[in-house]
PyMOL Python script that loads the backbone (N, CA, C, O; Angstrom):
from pymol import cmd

cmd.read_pdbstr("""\
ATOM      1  N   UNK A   1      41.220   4.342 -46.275  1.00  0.00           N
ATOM      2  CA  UNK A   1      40.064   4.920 -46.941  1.00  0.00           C
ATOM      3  C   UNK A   1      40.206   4.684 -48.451  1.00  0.00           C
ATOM      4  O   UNK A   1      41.371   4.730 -48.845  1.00  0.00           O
ATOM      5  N   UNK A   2      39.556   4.515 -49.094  1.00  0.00           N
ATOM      6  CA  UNK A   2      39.331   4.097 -50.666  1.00  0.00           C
ATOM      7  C   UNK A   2      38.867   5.241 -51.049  1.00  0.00           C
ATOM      8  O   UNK A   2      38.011   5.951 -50.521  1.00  0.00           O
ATOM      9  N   UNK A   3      39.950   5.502 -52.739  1.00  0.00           N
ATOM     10  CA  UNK A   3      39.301   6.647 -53.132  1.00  0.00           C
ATOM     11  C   UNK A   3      38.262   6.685 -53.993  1.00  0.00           C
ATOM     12  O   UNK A   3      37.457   5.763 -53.867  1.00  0.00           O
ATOM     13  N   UNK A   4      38.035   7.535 -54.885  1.00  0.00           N
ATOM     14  CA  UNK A   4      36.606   7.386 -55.408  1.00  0.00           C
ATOM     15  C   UNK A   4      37.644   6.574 -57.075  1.00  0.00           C
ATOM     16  O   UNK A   4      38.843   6.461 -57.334  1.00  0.00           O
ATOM     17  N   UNK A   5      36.679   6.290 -57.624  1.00  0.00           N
ATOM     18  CA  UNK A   5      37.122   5.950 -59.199  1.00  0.00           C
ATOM     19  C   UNK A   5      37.655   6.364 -60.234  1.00  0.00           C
ATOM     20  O   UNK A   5      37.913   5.828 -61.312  1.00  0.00           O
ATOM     21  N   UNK A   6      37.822   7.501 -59.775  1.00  0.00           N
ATOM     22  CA  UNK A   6      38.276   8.669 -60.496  1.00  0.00           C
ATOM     23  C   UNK A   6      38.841   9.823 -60.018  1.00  0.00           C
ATOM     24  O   UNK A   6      38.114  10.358 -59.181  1.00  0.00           O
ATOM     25  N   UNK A   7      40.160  10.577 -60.297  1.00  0.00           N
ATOM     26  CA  UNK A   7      40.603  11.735 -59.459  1.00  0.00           C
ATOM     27  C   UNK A   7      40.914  12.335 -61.054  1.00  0.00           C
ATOM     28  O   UNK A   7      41.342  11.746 -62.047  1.00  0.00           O
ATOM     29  N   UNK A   8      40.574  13.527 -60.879  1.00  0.00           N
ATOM     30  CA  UNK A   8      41.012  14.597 -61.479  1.00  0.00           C
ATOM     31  C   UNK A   8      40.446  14.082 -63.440  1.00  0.00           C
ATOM     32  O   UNK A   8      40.905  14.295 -64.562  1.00  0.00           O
ATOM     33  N   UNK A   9      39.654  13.597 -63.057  1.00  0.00           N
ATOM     34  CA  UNK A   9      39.413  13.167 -64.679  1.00  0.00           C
ATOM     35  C   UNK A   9      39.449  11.442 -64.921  1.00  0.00           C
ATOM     36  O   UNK A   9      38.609  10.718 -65.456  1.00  0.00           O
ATOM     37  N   UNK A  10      40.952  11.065 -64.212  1.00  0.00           N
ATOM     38  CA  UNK A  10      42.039   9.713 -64.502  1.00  0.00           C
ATOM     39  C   UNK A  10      40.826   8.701 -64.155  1.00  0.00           C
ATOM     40  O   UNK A  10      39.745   9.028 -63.665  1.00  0.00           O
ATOM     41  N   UNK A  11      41.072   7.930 -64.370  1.00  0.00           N
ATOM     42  CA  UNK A  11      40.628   6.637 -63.522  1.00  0.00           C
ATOM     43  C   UNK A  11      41.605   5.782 -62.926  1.00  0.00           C
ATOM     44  O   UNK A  11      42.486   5.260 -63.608  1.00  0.00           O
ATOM     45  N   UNK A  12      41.452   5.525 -61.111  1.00  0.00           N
ATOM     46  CA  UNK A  12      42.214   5.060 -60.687  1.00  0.00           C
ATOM     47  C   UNK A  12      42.518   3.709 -60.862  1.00  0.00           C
ATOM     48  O   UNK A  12      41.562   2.945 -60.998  1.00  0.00           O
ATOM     49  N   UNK A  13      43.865   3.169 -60.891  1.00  0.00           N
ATOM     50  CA  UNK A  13      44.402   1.946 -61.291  1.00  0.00           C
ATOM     51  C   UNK A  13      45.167   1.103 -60.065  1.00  0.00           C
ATOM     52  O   UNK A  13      45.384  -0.100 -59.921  1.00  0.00           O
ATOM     53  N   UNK A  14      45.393   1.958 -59.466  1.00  0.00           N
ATOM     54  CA  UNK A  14      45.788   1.624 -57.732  1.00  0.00           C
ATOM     55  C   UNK A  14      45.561   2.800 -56.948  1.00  0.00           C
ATOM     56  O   UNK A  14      45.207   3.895 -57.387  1.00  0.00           O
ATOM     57  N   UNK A  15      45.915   2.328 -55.099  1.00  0.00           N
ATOM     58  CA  UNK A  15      45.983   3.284 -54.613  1.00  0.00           C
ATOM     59  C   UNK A  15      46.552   2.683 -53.683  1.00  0.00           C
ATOM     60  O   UNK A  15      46.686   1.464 -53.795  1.00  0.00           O
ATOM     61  N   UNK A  16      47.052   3.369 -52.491  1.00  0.00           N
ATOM     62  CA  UNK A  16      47.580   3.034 -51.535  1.00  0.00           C
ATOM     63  C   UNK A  16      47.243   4.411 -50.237  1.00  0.00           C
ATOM     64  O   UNK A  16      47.475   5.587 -50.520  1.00  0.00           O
ATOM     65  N   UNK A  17      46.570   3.910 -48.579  1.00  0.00           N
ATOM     66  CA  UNK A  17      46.465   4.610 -47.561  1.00  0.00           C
ATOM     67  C   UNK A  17      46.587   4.948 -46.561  1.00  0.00           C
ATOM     68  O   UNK A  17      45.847   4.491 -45.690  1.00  0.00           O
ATOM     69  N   UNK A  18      47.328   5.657 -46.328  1.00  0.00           N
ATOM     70  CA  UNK A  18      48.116   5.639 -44.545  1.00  0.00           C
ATOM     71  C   UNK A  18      47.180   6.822 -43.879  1.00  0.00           C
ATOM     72  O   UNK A  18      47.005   7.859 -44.518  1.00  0.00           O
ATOM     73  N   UNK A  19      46.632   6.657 -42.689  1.00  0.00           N
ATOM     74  CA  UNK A  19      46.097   6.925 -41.366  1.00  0.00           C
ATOM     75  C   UNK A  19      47.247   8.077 -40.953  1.00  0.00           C
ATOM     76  O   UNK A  19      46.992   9.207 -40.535  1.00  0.00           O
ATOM     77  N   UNK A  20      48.630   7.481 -41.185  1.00  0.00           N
ATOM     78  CA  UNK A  20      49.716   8.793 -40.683  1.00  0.00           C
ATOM     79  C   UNK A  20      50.811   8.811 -42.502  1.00  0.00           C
ATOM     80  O   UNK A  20      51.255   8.001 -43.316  1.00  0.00           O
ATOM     81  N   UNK A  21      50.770  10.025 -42.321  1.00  0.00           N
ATOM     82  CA  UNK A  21      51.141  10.694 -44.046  1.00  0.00           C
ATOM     83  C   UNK A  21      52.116   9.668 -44.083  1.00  0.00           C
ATOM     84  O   UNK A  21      52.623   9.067 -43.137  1.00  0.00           O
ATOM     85  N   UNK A  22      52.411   9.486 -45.905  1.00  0.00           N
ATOM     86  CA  UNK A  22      53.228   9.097 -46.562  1.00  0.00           C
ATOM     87  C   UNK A  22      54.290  10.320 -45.978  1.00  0.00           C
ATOM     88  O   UNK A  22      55.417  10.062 -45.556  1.00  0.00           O
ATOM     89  N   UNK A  23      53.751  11.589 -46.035  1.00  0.00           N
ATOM     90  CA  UNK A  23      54.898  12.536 -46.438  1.00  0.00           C
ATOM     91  C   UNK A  23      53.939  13.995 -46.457  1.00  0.00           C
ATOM     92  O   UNK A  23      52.725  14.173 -46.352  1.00  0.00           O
ATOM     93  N   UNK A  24      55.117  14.945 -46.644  1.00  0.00           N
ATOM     94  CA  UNK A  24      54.553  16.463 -47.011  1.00  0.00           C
ATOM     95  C   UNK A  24      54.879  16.986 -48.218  1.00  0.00           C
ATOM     96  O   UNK A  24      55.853  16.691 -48.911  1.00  0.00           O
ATOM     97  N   UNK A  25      53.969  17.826 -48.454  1.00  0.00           N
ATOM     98  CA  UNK A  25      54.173  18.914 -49.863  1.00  0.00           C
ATOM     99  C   UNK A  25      54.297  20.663 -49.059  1.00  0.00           C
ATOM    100  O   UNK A  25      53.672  21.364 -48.264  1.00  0.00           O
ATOM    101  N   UNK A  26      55.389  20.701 -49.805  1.00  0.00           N
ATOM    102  CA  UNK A  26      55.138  22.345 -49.253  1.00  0.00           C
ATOM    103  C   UNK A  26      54.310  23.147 -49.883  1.00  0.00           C
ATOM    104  O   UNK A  26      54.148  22.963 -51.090  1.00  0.00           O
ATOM    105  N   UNK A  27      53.501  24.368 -49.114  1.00  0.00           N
ATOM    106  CA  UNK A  27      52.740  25.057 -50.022  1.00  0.00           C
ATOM    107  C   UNK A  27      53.346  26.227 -51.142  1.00  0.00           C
ATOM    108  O   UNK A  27      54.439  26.667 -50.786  1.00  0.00           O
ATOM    109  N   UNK A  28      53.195  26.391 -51.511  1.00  0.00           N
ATOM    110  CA  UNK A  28      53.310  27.715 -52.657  1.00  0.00           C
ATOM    111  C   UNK A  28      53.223  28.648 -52.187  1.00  0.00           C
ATOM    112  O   UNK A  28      54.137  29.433 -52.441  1.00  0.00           O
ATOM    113  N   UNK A  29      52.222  29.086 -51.336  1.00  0.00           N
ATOM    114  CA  UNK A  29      51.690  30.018 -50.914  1.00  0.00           C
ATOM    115  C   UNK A  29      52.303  30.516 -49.303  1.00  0.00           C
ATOM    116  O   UNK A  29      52.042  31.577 -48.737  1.00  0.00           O
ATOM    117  N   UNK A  30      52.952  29.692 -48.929  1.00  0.00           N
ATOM    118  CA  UNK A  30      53.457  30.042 -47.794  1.00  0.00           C
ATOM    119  C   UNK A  30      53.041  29.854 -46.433  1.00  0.00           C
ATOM    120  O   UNK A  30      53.508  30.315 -45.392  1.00  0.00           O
ATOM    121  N   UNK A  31      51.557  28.678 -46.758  1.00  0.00           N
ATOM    122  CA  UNK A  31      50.742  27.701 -46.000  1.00  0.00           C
ATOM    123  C   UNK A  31      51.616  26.880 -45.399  1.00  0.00           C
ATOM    124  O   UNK A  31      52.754  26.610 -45.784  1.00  0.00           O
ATOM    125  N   UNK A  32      50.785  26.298 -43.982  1.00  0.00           N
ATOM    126  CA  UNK A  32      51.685  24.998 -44.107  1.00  0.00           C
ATOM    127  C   UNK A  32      51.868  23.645 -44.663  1.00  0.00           C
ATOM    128  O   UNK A  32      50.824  23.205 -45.145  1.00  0.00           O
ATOM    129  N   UNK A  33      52.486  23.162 -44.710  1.00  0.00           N
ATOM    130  CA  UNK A  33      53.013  22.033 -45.543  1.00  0.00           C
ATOM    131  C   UNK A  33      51.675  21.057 -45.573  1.00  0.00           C
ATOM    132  O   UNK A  33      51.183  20.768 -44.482  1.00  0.00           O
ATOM    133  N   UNK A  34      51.046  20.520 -46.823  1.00  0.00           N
ATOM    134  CA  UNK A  34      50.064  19.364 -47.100  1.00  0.00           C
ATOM    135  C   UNK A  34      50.526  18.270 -46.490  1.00  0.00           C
ATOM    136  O   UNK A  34      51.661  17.860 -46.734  1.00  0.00           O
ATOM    137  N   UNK A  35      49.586  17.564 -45.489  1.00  0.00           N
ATOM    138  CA  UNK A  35      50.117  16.020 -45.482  1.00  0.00           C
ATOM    139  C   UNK A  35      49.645  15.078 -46.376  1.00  0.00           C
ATOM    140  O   UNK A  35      48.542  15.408 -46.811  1.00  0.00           O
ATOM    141  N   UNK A  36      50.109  13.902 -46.871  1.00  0.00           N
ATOM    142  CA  UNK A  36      50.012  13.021 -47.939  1.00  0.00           C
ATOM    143  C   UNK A  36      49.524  11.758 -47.519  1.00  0.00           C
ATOM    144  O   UNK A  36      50.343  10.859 -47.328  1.00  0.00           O
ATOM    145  N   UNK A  37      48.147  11.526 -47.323  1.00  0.00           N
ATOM    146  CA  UNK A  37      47.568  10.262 -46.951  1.00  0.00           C
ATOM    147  C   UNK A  37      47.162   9.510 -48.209  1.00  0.00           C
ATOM    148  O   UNK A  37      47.126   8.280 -48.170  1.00  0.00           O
ATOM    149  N   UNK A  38      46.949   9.965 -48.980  1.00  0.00           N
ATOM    150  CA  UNK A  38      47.018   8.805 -50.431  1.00  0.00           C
ATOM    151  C   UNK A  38      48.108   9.259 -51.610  1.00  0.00           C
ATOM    152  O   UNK A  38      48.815  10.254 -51.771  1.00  0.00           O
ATOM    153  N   UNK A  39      47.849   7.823 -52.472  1.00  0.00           N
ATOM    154  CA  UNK A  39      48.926   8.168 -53.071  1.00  0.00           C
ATOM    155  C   UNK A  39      48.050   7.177 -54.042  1.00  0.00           C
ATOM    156  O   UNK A  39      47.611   6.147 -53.530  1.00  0.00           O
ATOM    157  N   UNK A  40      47.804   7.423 -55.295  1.00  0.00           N
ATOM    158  CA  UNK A  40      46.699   6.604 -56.558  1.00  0.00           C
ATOM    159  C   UNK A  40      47.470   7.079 -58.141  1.00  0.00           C
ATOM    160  O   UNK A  40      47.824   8.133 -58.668  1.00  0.00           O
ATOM    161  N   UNK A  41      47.473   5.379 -58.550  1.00  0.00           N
ATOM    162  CA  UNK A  41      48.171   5.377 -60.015  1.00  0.00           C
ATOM    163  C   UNK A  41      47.008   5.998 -60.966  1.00  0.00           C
ATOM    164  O   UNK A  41      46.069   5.315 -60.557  1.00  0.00           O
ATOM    165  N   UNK A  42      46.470   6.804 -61.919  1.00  0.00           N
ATOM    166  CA  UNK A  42      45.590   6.724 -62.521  1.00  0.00           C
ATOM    167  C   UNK A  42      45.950   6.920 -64.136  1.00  0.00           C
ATOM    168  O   UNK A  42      47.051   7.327 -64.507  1.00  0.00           O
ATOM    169  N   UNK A  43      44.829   6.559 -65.072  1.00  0.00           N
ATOM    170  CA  UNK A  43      45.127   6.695 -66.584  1.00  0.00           C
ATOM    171  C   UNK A  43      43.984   7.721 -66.884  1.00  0.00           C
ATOM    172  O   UNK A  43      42.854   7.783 -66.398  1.00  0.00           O
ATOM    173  N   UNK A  44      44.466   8.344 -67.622  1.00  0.00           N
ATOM    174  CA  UNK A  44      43.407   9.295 -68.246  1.00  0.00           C
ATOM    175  C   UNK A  44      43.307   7.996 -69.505  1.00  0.00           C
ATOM    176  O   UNK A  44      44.259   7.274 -69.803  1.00  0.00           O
ATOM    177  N   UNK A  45      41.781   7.913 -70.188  1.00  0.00           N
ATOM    178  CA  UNK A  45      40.912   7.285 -70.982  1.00  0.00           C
ATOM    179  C   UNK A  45      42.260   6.355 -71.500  1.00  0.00           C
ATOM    180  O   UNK A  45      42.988   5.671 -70.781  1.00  0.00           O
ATOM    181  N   UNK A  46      42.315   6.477 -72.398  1.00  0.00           N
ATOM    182  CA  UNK A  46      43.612   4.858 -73.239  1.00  0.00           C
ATOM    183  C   UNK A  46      44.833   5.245 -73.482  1.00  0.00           C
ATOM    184  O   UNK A  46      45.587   4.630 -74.235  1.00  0.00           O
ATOM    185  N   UNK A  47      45.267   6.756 -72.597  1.00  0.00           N
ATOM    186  CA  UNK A  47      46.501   7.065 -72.899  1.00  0.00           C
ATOM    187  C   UNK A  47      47.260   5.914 -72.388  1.00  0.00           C
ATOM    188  O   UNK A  47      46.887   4.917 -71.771  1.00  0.00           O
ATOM    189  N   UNK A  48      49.014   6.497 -73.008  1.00  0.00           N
ATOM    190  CA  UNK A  48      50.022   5.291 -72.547  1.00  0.00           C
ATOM    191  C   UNK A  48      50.907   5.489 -71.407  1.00  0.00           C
ATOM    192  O   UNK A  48      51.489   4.608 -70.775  1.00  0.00           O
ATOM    193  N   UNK A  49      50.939   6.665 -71.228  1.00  0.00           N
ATOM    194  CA  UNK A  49      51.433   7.348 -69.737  1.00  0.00           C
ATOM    195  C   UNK A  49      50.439   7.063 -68.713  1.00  0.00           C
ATOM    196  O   UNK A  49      49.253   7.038 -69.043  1.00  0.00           O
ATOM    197  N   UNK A  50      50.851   6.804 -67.283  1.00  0.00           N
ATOM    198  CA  UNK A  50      50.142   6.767 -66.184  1.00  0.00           C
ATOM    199  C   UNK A  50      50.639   7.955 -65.044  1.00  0.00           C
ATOM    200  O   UNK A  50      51.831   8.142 -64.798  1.00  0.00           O
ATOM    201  N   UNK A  51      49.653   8.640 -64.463  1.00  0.00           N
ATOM    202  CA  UNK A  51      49.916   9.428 -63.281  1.00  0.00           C
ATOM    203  C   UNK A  51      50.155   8.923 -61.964  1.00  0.00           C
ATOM    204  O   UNK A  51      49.569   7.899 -61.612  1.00  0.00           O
ATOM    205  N   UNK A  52      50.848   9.441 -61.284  1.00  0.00           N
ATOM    206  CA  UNK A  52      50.973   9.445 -59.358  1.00  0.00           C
ATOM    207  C   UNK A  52      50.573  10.340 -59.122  1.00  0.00           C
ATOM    208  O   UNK A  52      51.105  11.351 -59.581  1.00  0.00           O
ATOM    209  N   UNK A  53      49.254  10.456 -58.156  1.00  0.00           N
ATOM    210  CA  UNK A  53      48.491  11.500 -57.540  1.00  0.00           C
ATOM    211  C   UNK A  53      49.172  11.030 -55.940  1.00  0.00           C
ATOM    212  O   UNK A  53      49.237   9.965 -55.326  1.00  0.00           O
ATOM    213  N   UNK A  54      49.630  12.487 -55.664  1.00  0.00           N
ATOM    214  CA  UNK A  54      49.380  12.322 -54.100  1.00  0.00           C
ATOM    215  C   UNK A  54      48.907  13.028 -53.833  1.00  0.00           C
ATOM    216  O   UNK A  54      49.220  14.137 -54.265  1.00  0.00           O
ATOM    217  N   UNK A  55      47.633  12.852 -52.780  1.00  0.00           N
ATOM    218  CA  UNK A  55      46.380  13.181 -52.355  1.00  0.00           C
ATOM    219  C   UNK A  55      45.994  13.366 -50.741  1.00  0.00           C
ATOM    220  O   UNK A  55      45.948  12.460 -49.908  1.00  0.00           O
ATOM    221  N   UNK A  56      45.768  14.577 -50.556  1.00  0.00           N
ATOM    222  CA  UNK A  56      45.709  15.106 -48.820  1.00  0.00           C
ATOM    223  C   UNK A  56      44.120  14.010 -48.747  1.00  0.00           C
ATOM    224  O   UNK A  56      43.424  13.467 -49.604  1.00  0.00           O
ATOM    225  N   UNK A  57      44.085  14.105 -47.056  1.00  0.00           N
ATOM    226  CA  UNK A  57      43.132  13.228 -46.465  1.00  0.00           C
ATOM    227  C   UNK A  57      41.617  12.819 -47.446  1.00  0.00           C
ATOM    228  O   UNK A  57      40.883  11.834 -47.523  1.00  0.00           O
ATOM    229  N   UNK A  58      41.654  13.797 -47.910  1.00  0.00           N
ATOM    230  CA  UNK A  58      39.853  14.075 -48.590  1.00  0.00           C
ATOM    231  C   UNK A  58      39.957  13.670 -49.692  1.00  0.00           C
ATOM    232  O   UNK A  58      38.918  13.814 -50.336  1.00  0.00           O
ATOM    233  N   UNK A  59      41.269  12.926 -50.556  1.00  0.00           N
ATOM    234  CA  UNK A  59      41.611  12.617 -51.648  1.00  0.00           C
ATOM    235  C   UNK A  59      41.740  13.686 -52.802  1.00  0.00           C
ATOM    236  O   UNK A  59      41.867  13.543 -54.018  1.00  0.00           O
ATOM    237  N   UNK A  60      41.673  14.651 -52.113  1.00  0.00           N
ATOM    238  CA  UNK A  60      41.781  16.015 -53.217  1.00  0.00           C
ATOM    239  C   UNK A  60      43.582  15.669 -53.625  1.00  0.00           C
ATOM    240  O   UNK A  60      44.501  15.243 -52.926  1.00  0.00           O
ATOM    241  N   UNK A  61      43.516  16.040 -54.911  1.00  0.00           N
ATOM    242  CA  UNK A  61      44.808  15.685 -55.842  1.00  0.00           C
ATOM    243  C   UNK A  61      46.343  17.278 -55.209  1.00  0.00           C
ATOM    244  O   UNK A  61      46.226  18.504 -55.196  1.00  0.00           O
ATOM    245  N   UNK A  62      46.960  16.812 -55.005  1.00  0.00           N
ATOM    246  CA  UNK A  62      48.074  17.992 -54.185  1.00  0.00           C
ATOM    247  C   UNK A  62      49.231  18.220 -55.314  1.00  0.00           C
ATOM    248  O   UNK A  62      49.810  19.267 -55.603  1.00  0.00           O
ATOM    249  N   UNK A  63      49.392  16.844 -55.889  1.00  0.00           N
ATOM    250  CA  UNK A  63      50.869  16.988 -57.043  1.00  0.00           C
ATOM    251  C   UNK A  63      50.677  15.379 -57.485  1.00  0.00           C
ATOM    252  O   UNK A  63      50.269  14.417 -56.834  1.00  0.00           O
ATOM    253  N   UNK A  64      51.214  15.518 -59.071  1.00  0.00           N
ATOM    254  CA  UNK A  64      50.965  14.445 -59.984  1.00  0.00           C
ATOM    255  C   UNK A  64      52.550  14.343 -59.996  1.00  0.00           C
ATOM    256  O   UNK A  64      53.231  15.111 -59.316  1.00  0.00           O
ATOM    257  N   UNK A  65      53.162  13.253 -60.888  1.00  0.00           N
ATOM    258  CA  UNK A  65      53.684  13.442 -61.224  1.00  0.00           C
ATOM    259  C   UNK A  65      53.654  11.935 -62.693  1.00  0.00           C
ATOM    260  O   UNK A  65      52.993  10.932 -62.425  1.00  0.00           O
ATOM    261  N   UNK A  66      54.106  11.977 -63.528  1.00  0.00           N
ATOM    262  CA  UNK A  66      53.759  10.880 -65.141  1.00  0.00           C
ATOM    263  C   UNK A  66      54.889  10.238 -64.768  1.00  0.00           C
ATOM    264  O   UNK A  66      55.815  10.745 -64.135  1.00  0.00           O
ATOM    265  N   UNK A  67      54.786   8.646 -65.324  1.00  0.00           N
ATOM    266  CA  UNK A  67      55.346   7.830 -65.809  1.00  0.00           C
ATOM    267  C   UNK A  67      54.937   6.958 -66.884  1.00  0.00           C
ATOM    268  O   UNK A  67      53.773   6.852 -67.270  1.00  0.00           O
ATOM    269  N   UNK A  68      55.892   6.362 -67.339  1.00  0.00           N
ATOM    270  CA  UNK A  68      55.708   5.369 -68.357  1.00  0.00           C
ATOM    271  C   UNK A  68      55.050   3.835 -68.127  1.00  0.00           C
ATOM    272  O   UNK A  68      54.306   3.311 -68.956  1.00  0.00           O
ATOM    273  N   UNK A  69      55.406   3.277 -67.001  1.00  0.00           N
ATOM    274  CA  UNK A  69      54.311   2.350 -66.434  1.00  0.00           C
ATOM    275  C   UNK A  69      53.797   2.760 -65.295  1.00  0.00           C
ATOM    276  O   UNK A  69      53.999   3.905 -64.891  1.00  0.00           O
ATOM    277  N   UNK A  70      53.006   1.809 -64.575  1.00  0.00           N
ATOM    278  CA  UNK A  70      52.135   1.256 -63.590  1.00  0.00           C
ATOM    279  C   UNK A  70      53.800   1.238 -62.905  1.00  0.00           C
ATOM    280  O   UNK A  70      54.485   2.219 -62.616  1.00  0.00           O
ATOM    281  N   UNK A  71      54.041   0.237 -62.813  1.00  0.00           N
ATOM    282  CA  UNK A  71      54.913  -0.598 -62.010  1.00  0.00           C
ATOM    283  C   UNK A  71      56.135   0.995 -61.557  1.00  0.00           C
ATOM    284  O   UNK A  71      56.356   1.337 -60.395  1.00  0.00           O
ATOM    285  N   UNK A  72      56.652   1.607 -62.635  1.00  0.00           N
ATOM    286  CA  UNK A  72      57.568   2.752 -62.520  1.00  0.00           C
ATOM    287  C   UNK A  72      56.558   3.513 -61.423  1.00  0.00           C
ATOM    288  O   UNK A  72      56.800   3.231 -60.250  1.00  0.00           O
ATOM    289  N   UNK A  73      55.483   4.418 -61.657  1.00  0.00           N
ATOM    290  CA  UNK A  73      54.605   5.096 -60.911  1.00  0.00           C
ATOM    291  C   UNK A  73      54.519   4.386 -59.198  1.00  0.00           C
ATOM    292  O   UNK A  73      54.898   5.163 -58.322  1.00  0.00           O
ATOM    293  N   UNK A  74      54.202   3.443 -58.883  1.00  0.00           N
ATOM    294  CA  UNK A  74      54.496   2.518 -57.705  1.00  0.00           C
ATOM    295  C   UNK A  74      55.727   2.229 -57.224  1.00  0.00           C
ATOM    296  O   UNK A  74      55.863   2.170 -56.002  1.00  0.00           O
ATOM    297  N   UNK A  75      56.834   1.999 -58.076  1.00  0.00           N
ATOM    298  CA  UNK A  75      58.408   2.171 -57.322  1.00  0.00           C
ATOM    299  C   UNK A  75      59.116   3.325 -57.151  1.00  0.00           C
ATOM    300  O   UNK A  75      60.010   3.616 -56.357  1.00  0.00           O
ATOM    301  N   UNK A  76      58.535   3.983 -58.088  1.00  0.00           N
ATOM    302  CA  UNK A  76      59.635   5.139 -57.804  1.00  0.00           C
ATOM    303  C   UNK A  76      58.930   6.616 -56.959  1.00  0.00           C
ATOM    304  O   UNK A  76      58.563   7.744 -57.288  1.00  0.00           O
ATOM    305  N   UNK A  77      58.996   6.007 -56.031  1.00  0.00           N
ATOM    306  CA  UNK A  77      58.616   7.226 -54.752  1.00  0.00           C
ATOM    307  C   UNK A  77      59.017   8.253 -53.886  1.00  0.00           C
ATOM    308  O   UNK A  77      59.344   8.195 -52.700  1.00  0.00           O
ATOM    309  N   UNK A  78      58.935   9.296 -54.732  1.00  0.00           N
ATOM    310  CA  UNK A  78      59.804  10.438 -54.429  1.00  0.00           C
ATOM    311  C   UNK A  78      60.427  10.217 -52.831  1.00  0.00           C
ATOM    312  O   UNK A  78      59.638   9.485 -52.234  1.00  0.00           O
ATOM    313  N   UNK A  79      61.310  10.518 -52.153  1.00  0.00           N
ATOM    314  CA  UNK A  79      62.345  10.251 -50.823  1.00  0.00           C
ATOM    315  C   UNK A  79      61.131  10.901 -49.841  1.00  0.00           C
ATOM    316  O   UNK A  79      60.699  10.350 -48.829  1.00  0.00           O
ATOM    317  N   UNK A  80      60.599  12.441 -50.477  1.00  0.00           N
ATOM    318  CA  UNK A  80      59.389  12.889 -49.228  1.00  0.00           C
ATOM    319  C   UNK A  80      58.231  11.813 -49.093  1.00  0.00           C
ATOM    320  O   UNK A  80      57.350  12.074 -48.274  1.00  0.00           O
ATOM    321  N   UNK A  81      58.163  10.903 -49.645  1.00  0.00           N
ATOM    322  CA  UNK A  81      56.997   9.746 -49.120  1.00  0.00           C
ATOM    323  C   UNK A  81      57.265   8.947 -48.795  1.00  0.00           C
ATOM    324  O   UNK A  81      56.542   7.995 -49.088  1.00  0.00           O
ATOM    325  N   UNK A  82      58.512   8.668 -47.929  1.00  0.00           N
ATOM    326  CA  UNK A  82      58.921   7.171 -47.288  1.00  0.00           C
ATOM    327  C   UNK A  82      59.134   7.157 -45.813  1.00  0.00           C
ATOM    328  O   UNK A  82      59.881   6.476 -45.110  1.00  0.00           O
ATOM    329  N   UNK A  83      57.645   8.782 -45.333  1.00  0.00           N
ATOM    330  CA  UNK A  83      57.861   8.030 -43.814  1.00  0.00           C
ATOM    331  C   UNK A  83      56.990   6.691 -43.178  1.00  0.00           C
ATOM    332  O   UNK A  83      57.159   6.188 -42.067  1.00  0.00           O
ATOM    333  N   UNK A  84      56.064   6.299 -44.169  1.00  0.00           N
ATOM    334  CA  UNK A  84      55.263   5.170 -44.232  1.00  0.00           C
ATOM    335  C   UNK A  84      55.458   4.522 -45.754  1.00  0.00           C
ATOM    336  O   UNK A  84      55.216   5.133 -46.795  1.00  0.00           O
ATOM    337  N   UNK A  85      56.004   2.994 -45.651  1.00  0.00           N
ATOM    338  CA  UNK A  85      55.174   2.127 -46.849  1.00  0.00           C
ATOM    339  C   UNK A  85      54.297   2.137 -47.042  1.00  0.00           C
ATOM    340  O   UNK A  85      53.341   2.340 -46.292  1.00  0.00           O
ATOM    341  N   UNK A  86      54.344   1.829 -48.575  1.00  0.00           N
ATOM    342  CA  UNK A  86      53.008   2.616 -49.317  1.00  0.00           C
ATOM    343  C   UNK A  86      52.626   0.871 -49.728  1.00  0.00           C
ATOM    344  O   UNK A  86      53.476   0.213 -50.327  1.00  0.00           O
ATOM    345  N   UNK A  87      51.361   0.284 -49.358  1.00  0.00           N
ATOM    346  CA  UNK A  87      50.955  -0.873 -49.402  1.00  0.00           C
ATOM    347  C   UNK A  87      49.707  -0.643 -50.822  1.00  0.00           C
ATOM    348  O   UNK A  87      48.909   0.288 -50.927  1.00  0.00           O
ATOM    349  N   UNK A  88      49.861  -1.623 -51.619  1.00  0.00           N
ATOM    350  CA  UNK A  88      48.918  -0.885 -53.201  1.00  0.00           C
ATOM    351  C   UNK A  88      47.941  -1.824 -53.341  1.00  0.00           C
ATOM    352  O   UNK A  88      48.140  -3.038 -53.398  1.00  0.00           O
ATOM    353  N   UNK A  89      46.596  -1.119 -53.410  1.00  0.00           N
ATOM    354  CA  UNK A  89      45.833  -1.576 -53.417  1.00  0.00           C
ATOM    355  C   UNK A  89      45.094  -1.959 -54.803  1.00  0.00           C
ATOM    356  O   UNK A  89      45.694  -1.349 -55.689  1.00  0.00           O
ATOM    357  N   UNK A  90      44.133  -2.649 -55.306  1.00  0.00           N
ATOM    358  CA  UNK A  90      43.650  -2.267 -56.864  1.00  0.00           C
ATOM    359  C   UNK A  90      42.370  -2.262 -56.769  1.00  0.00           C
ATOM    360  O   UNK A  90      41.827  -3.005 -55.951  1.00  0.00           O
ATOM    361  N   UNK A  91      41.674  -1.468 -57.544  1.00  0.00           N
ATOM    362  CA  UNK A  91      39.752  -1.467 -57.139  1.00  0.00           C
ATOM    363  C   UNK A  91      38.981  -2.600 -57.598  1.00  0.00           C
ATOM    364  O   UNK A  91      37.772  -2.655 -57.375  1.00  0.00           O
TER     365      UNK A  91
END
""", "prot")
cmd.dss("prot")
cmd.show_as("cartoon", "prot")
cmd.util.cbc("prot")
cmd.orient("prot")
């Protein structure tokens, strides 16, 4: 599924989508655990940092986390998202 052009403000710069989760997020709240079907690099307007959104089915944003490139944001994938390769797409 392709996400929209934009999450949370950013504009997306990649994305990548698995049918069966990357992975889980636990809740806060004591819910059960989010599954992680996307996962999208995005830039807010001309900053120099880039975000990792991972994103439950509906592409709603679950946890960011910043890097310094593109390329860092795409390799370095937290251990909870490697029950599927993450294949990257660009819009």
């Amino acid at each position: 599924m392709t996400p929209p052009t934009h999450l949370d403000g950013a504009r997306v710069l990649a994305w990548a989508w698995s049918d069966l989760p990357f992975g889980h997020v636990a809740s806060e709240d004591g819910a059960a655990p989010t599954a992680i079907h996307g996962l999208a690099v995005c830039r807010y307007g001309d900053e120099a940092p880039v975000y990792r959104f991972s994103c439950d089915a509906q592409w709603e944003t679950v946890q960011d986390d910043v890097y310094a490139s593109e390329d860092d944001a795409r390799e370095r994938l937290p251990a909870q998202y490697c029950a599927v390769a993450a294949a990257w797409n660009t819009p």
